[in-house]
C-alpha positions as CSV (number, residue, x, y, z in Angstrom):
1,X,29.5,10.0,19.5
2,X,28.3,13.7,20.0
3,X,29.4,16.1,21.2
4,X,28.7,19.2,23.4
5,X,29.1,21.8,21.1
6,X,26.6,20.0,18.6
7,X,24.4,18.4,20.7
8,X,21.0,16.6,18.9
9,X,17.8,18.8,18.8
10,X,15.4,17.7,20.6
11,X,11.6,18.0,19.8
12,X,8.7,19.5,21.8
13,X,5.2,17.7,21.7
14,X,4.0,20.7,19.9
15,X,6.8,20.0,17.2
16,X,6.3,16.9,16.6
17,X,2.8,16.9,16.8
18,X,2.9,19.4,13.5
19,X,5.5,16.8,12.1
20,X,2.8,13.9,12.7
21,X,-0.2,15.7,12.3
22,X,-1.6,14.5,15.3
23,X,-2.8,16.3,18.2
24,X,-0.7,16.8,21.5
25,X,-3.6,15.1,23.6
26,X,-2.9,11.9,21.7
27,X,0.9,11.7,21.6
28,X,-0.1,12.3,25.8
29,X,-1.9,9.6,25.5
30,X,0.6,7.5,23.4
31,X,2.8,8.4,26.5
32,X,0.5,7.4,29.3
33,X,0.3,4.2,27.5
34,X,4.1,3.7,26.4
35,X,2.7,3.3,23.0
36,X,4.1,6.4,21.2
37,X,8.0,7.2,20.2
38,X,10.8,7.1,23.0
39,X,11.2,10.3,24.9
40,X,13.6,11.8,27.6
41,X,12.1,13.3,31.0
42,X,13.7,16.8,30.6
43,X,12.4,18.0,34.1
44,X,8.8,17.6,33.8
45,X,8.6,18.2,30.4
46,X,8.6,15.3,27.4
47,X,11.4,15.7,24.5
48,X,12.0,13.6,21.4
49,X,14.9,12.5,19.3
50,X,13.8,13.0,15.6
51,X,16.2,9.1,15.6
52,X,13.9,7.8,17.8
53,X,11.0,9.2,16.0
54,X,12.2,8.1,12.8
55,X,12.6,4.4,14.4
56,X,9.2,4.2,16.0
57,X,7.6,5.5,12.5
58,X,9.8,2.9,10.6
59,X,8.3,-0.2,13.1
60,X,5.1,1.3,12.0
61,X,5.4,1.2,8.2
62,X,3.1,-1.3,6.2
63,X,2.9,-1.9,2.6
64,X,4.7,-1.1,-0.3
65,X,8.5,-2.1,-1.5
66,X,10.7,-2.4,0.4
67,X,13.6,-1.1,-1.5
């Protein structure tokens, strides 16, 4: 459980479009189209749990060992 005094950082579509390497148009697009990682509605604004990221990248991952 966390806690208020060290609550999870959230990510803005600029940050995680620099952690992704894709442009903020597409992870809007990703959103129109519920394709892209979970996000919370933070007023009008879109913010990302690096977990959630991390989850949606791991459904995504071909190839490889799996170790």
């Amino acid at each position: 459980m966390t806690t208020t005094a060290n609550p999870p950082r959230l990510l803005d579509s600029t940050e995680l479009s620099a952690w992704l390497g894709v442009p903020v148009p597409t992870l809007n697009q990703w959103a129109y189209r519920s394709v892209g990682p979970r996000f919370v509605k933070v007023g009008r604004h879109r913010r990302y749990r690096p977990d959630d990221v991390e989850r949606w990248l791991d459904a995504r991952t071909r190839g490889g060992d799996v170790a």
